[in-house]
N, C-alpha and C positions, 0 to 999 in steps of 0.2 A: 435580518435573517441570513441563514447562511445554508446554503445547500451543497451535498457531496453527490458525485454520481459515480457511480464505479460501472468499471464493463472490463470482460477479457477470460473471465473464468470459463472454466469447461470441462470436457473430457478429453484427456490424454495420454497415451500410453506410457510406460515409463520409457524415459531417454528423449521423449521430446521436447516440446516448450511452447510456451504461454506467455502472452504480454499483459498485463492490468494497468487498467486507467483508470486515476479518481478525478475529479476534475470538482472545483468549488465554484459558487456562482451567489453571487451579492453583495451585501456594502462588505466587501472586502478591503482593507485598507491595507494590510501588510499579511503576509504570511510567512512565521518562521520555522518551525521543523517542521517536516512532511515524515512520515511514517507508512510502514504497513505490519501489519499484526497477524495474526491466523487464531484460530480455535478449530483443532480436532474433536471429532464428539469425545464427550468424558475426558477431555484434558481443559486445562486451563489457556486463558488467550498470551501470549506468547508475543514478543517483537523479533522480525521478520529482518526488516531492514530499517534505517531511517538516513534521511537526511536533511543537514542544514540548509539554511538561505545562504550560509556562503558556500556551499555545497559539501560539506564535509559527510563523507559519509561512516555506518557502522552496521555492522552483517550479523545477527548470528549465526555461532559456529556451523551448526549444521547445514547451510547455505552459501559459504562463502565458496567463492569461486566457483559455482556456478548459477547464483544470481545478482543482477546488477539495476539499483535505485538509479533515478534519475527526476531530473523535475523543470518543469518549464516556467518560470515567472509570469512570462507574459501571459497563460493560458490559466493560470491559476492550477495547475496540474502536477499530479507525481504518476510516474511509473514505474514498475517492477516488472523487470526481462529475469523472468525463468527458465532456464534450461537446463539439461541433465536431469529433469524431474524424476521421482523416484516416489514410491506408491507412501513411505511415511510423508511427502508434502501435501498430501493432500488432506483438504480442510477449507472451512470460510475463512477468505481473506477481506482483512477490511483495513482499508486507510484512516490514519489520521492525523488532523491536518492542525498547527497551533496557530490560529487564527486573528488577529487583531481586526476590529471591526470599527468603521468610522464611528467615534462620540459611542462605544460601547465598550470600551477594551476588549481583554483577549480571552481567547477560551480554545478550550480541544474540543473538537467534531470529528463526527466520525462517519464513512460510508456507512452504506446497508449491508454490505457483506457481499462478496461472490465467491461460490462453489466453484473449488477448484479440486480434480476427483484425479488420480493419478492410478491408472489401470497396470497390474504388473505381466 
């Protein structure tokens, strides 16, 4: 089994910033793209950011430059540094994560979501 934990979302006014953490935990044996997604109510779930295990990273437009993926191997972790928020980011954010799993291959999982609420 494999579990995601997410934390960092909240309330924020617009202009400031927020950090997310998804973090995976069990027979983990490799992990290769890290991702985060969002879902506005009555829109569709959307990619946020993602990154590679060799670290390569890819933004959508409407985040670039001022939000930055990142991910720690050892921790089995990805994070997303938002700043410049602005009241259209906000929405449930959820990670996910492409997972290889010992003697089970691989699969996408995914957090539980956190609210992320961007006040104008």
């Amino acid at each position: 089994q494999v579990q995601l934990v997410e934390s960092g979302g909240g309330l924020v006014q617009a202009g400031g910033s927020l950090r997310l953490s998804c973090a995976a935990s069990g027979s983990i044996s490799s992990i290769n793209s890290m991702g985060w997604y969002r879902q506005a109510p009555g829109k569709q779930r959307e990619l946020v950011a993602a990154i590679t295990s060799g670290g390569s990273t890819n933004y959508a437009d409407s985040v670039k430059g001022r939000f930055a993926i990142s991910r720690d191997n050892a921790k089995n972790a990805v994070y997303l540094q938002m700043n410049s928020l602005k009241p259209e980011d906000t929405a449930v954010y959820y990670c996910k994560l492409h997972v290889t799993r010992w003697f089970h291959g691989s699969n996408d999982y995914w957090g539980q979501g956190t609210q992320v609420t961007v006040s104008s």
